[in-house]
N, CA, C, O and CB atoms as a CASP TS submission, in Angstrom:
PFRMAT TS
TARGET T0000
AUTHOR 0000-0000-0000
METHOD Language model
MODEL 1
PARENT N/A
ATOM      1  N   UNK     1      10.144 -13.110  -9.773  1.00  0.00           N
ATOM      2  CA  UNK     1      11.392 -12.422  -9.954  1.00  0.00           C
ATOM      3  C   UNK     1      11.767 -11.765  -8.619  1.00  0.00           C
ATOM      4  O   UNK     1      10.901 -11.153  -7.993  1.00  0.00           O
ATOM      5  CB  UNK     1      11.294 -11.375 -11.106  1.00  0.00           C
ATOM      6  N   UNK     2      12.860 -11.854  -8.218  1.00  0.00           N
ATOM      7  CA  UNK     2      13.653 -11.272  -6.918  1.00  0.00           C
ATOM      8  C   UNK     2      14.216  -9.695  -7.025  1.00  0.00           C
ATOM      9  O   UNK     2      15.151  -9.343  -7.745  1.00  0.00           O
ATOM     10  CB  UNK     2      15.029 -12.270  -6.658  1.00  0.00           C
ATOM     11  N   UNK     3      13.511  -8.918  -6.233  1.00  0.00           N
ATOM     12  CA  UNK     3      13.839  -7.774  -5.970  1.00  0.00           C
ATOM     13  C   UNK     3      14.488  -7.333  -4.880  1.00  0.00           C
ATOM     14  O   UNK     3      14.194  -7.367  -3.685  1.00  0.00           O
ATOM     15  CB  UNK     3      13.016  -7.254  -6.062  1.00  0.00           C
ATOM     16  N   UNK     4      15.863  -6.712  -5.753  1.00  0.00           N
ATOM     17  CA  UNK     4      16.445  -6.208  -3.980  1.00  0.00           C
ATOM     18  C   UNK     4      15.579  -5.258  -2.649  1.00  0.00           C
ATOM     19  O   UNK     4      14.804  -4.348  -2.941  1.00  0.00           O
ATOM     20  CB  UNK     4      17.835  -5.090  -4.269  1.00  0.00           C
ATOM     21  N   UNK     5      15.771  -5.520  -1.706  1.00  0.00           N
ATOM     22  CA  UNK     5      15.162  -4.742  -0.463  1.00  0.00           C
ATOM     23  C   UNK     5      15.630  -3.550  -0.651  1.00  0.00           C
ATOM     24  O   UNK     5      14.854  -2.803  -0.055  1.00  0.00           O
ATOM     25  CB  UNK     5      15.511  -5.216   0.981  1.00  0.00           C
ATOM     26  N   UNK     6      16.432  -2.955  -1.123  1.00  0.00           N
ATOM     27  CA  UNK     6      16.549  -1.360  -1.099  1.00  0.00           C
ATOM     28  C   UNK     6      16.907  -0.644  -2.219  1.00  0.00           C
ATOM     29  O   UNK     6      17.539   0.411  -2.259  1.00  0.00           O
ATOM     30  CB  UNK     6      17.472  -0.923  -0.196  1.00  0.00           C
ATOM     31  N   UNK     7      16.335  -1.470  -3.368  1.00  0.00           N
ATOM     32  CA  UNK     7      16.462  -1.011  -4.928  1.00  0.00           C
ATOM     33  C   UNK     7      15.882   0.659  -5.010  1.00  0.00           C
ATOM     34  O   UNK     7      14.925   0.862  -4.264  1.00  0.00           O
ATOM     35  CB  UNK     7      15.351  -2.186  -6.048  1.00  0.00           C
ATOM     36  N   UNK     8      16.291   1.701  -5.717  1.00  0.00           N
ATOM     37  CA  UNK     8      15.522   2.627  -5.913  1.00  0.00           C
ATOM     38  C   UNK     8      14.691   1.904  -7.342  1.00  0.00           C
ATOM     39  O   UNK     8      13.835   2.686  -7.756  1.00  0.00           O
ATOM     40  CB  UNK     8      16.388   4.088  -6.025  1.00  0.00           C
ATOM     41  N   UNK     9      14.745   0.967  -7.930  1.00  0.00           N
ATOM     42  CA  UNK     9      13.894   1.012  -9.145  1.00  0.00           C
ATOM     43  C   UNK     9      12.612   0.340  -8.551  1.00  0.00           C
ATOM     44  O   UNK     9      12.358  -0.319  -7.543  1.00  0.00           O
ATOM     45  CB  UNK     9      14.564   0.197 -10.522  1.00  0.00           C
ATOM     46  N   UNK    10      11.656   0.987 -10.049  1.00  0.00           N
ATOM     47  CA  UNK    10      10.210   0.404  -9.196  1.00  0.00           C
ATOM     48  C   UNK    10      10.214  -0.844  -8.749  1.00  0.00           C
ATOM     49  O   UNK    10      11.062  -1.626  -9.179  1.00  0.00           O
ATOM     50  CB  UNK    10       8.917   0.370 -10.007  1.00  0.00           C
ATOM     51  N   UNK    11       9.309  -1.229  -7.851  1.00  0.00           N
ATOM     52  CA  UNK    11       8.997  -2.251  -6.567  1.00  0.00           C
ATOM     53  C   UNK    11       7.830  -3.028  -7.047  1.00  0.00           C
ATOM     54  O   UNK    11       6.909  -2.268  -7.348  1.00  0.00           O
ATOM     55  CB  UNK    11       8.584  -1.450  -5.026  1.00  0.00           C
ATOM     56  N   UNK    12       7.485  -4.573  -7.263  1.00  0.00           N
ATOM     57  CA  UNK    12       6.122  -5.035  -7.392  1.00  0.00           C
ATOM     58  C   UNK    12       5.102  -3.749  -6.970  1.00  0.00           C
ATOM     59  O   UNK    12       4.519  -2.858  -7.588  1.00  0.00           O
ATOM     60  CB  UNK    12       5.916  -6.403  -6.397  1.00  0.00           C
ATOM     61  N   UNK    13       5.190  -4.046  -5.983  1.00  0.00           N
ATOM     62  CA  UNK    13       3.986  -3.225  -5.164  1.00  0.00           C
ATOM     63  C   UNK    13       3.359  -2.004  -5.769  1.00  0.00           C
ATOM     64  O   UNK    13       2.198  -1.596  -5.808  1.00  0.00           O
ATOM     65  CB  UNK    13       4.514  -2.695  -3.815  1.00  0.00           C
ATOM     66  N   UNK    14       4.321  -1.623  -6.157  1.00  0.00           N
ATOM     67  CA  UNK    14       3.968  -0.216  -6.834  1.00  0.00           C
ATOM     68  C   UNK    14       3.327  -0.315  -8.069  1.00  0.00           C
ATOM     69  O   UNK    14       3.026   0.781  -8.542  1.00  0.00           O
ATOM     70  CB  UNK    14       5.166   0.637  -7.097  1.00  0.00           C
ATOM     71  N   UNK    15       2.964  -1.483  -8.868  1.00  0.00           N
ATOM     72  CA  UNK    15       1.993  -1.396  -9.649  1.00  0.00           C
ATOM     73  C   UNK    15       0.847  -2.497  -9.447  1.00  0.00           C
ATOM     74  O   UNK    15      -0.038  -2.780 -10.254  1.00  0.00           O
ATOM     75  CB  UNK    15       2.551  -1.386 -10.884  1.00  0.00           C
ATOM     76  N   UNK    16       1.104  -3.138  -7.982  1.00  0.00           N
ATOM     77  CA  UNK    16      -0.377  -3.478  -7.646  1.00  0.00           C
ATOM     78  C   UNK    16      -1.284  -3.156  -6.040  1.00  0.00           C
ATOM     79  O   UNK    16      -2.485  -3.049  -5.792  1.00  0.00           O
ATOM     80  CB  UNK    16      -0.346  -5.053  -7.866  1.00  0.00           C
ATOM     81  N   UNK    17      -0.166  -3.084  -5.266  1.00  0.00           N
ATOM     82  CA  UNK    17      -0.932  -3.216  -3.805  1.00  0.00           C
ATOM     83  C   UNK    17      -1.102  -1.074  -3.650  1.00  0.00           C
ATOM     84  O   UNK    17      -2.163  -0.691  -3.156  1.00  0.00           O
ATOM     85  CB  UNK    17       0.561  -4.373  -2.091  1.00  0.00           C
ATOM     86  N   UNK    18      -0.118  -0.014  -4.057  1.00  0.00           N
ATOM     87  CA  UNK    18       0.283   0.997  -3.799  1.00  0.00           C
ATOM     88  C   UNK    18      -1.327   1.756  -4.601  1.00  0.00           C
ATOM     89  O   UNK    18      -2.045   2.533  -3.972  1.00  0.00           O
ATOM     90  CB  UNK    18       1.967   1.216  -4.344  1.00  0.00           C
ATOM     91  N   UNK    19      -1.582   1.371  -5.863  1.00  0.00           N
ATOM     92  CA  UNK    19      -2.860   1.718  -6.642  1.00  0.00           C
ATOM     93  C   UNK    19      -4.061   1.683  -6.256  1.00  0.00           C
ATOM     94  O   UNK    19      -5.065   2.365  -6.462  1.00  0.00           O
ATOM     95  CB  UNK    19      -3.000   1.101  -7.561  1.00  0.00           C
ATOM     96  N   UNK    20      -3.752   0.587  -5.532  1.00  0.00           N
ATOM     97  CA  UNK    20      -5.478  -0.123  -4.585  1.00  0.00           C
ATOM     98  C   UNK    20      -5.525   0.843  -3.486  1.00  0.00           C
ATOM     99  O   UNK    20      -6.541   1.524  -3.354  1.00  0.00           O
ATOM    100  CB  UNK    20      -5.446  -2.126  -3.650  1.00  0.00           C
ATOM    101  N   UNK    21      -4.466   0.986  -2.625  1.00  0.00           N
ATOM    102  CA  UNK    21      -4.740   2.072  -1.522  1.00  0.00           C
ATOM    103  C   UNK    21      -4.897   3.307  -1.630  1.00  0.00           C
ATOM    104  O   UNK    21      -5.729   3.971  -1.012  1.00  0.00           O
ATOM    105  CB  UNK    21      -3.947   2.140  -0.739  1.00  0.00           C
ATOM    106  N   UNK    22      -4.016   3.752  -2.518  1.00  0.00           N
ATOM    107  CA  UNK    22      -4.630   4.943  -2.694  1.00  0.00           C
ATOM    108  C   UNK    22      -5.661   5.177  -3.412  1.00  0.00           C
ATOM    109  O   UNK    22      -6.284   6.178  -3.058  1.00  0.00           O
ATOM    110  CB  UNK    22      -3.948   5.644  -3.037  1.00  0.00           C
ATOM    111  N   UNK    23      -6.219   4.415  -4.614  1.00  0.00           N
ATOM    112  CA  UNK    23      -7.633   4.661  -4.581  1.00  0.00           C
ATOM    113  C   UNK    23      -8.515   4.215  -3.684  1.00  0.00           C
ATOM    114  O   UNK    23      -9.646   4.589  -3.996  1.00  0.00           O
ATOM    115  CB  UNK    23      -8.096   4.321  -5.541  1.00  0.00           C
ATOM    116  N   UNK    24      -8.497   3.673  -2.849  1.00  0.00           N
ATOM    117  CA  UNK    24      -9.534   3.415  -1.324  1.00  0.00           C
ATOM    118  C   UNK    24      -9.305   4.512  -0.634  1.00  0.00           C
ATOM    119  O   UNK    24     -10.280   4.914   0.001  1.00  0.00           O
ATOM    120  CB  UNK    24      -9.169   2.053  -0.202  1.00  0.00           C
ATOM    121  N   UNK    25      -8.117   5.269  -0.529  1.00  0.00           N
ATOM    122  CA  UNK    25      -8.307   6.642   0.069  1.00  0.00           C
ATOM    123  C   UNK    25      -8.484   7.866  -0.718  1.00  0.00           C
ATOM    124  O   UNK    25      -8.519   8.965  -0.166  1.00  0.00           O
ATOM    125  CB  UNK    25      -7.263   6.908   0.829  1.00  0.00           C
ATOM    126  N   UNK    26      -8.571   7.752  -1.713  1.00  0.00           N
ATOM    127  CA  UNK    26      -8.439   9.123  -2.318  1.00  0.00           C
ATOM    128  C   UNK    26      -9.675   9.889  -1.944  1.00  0.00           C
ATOM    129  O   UNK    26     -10.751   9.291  -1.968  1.00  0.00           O
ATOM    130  CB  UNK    26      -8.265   9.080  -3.910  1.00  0.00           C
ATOM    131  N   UNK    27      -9.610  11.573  -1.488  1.00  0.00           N
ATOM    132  CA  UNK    27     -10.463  12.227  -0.803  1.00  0.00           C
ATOM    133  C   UNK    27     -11.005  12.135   0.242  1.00  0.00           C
ATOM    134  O   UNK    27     -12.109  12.607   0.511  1.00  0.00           O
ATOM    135  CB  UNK    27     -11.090  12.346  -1.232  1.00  0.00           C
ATOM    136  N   UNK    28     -10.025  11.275   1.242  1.00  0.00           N
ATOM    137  CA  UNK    28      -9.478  11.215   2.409  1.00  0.00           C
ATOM    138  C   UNK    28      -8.665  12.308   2.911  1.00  0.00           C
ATOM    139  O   UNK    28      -7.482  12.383   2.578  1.00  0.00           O
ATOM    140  CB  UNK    28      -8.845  10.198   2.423  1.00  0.00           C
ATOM    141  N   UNK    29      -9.249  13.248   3.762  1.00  0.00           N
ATOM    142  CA  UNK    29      -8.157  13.804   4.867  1.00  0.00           C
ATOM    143  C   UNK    29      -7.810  13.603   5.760  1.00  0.00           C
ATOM    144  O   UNK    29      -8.549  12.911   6.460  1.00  0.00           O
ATOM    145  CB  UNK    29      -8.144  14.574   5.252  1.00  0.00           C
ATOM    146  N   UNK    30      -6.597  14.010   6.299  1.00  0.00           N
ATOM    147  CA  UNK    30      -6.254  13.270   7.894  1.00  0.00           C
ATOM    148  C   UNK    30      -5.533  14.724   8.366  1.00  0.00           C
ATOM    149  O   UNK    30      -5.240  15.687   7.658  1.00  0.00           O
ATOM    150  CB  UNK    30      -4.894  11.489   7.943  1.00  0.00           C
ATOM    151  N   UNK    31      -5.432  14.616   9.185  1.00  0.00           N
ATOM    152  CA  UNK    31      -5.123  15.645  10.187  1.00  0.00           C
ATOM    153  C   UNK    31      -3.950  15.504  10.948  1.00  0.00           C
ATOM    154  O   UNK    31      -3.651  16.427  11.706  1.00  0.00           O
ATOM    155  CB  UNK    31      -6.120  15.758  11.073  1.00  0.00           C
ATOM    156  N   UNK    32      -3.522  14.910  10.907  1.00  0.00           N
ATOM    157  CA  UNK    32      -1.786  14.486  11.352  1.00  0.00           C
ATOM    158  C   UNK    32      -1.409  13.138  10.609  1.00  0.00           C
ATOM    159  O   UNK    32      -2.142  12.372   9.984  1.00  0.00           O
ATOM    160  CB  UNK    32      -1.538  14.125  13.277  1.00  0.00           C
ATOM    161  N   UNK    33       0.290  13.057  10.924  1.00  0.00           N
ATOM    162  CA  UNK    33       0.901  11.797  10.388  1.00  0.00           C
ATOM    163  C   UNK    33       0.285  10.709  10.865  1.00  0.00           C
ATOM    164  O   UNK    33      -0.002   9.736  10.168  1.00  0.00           O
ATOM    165  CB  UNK    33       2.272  11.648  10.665  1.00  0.00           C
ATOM    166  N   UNK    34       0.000  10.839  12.338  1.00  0.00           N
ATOM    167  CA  UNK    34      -0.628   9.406  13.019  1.00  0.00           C
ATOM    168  C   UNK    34      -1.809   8.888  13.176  1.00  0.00           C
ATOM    169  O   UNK    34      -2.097   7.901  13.854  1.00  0.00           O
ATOM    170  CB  UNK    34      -0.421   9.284  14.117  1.00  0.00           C
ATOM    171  N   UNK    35      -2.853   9.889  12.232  1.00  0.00           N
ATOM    172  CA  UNK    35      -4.038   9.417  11.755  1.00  0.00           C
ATOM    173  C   UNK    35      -3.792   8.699  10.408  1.00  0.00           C
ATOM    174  O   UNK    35      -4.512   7.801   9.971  1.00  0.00           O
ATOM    175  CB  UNK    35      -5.014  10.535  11.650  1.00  0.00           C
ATOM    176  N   UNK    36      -2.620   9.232   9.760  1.00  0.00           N
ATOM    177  CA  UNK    36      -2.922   8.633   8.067  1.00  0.00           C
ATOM    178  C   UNK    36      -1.925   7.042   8.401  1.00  0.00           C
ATOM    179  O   UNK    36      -2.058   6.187   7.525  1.00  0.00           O
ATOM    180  CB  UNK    36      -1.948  10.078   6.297  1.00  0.00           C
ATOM    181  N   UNK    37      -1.084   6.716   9.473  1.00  0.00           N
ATOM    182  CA  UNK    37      -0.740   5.799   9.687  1.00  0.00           C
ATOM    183  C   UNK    37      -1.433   4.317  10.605  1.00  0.00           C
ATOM    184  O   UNK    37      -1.026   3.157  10.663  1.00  0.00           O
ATOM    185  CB  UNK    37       0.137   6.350   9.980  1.00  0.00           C
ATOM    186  N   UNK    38      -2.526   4.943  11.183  1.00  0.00           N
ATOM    187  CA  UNK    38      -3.359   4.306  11.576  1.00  0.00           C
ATOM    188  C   UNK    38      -4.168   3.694  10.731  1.00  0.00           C
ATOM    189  O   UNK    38      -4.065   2.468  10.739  1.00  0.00           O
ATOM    190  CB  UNK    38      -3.849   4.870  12.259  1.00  0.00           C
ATOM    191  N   UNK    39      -5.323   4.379   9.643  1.00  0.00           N
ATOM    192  CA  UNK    39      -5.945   4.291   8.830  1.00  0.00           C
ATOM    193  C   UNK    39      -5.745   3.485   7.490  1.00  0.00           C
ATOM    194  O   UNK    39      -6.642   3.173   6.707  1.00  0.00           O
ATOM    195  CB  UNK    39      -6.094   5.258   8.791  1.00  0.00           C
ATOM    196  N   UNK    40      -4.405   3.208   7.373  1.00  0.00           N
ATOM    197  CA  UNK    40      -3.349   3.496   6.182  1.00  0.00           C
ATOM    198  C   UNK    40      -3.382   1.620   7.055  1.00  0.00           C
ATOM    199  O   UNK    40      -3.935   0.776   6.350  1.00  0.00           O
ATOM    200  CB  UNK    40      -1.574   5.188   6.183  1.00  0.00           C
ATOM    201  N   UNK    41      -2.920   1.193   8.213  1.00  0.00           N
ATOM    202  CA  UNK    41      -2.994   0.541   8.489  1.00  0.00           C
ATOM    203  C   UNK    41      -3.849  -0.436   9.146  1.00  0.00           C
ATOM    204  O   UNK    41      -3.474  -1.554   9.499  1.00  0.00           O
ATOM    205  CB  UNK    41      -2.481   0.809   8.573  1.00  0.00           C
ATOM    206  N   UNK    42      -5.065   0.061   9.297  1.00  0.00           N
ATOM    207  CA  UNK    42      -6.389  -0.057   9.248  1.00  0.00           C
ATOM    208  C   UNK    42      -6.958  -1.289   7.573  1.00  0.00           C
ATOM    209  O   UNK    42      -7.576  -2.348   7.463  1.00  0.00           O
ATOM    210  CB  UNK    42      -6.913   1.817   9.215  1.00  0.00           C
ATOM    211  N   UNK    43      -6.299  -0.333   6.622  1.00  0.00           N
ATOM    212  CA  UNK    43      -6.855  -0.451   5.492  1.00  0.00           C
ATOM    213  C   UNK    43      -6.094  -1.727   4.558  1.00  0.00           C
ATOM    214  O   UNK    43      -6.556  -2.265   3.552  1.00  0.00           O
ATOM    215  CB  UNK    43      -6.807   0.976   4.888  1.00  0.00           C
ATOM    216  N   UNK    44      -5.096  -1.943   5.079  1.00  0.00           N
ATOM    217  CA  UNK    44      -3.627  -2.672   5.008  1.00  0.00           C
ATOM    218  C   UNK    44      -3.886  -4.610   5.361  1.00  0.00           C
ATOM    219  O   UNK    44      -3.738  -5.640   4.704  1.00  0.00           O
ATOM    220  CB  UNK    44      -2.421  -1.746   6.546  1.00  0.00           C
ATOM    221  N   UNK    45      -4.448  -4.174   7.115  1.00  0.00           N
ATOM    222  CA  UNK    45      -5.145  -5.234   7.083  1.00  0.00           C
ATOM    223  C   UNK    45      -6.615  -6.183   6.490  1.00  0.00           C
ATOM    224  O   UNK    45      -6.786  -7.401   6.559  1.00  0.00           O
ATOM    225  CB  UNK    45      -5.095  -5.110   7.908  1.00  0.00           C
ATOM    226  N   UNK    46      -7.438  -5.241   5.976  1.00  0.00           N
ATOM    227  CA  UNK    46      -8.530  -5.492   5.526  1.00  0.00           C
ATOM    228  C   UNK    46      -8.333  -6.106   4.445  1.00  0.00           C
ATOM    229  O   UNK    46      -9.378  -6.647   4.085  1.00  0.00           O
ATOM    230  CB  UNK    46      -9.255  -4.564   5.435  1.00  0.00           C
ATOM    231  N   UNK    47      -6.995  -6.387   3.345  1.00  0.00           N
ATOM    232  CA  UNK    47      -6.966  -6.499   2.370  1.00  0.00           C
ATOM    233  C   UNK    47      -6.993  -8.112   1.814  1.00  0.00           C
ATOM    234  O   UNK    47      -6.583  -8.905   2.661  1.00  0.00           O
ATOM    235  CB  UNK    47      -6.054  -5.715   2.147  1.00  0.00           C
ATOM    236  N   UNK    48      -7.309  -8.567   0.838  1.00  0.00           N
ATOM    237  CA  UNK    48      -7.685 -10.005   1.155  1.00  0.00           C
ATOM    238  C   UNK    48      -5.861 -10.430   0.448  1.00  0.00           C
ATOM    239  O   UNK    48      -5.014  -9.900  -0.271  1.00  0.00           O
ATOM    240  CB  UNK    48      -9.555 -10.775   0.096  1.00  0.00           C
ATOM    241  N   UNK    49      -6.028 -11.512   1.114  1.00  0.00           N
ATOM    242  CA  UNK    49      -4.193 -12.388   0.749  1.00  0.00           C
ATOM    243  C   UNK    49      -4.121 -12.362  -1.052  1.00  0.00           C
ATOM    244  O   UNK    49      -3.057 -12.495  -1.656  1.00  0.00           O
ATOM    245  CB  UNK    49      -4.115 -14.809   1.451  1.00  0.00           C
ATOM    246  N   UNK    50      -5.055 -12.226  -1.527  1.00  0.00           N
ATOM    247  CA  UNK    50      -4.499 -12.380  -3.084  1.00  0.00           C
ATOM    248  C   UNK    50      -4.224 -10.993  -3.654  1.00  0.00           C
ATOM    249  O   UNK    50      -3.791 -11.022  -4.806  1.00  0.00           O
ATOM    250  CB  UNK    50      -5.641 -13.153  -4.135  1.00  0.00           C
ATOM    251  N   UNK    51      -4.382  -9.732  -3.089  1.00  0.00           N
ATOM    252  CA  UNK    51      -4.535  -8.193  -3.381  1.00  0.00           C
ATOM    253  C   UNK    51      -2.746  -8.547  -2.883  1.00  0.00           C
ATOM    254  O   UNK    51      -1.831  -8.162  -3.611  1.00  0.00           O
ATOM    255  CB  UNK    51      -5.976  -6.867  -2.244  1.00  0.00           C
ATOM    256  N   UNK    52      -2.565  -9.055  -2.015  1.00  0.00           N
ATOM    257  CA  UNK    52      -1.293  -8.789  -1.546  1.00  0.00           C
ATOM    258  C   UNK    52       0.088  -9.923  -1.969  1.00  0.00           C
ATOM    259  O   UNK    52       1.263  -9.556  -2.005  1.00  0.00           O
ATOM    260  CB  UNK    52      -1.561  -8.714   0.004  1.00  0.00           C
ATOM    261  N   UNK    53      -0.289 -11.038  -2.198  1.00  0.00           N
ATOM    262  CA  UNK    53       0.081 -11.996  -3.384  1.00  0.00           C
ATOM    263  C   UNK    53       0.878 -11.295  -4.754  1.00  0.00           C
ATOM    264  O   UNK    53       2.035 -11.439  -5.150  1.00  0.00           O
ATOM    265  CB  UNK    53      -1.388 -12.664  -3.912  1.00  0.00           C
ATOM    266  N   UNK    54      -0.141 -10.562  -5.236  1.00  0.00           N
ATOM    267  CA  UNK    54       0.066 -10.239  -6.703  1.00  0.00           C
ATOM    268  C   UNK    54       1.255  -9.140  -6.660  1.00  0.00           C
ATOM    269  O   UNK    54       1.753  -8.516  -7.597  1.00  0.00           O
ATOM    270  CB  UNK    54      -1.408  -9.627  -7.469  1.00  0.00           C
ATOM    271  N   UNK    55       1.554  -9.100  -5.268  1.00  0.00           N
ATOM    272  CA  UNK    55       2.810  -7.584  -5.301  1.00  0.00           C
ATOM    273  C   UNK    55       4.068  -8.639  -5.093  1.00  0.00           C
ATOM    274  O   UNK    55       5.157  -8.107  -4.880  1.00  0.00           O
ATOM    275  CB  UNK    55       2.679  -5.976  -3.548  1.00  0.00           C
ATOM    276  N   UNK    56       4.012 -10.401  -5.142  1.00  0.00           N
ATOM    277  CA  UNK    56       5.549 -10.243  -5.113  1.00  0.00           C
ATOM    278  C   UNK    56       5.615 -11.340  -6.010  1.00  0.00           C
ATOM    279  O   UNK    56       6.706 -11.746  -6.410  1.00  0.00           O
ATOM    280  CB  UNK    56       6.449 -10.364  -3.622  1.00  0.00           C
TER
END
């Protein structure tokens, strides 16, 4: 199913790829924006192609 690019209604992602990351970080602190964007993207790539599949 086709989702607009700037829909406010929920997004694939948000009930599969958005769940996974934040539970891989939860009780994670970071100390500025550009640690949690590093990390955040760190964690982004590690992810295998079917974790990221299932969001569209």
């Amino acid at each position: 199913m086709d989702h607009p690019p700037y829909s406010p209604d929920v997004a694939p992602c948000d009930f599969n790829l958005f769940p996974k990351v934040k539970n891989i970080m939860q009780g994670e602190y970071f100390v500025d924006v550009d640690t949690i964007k590093r990390e955040t993207t760190k964690l982004l790539k590690r992810l295998i192609k079917e974790d990221i599949q299932h969001c569209f």
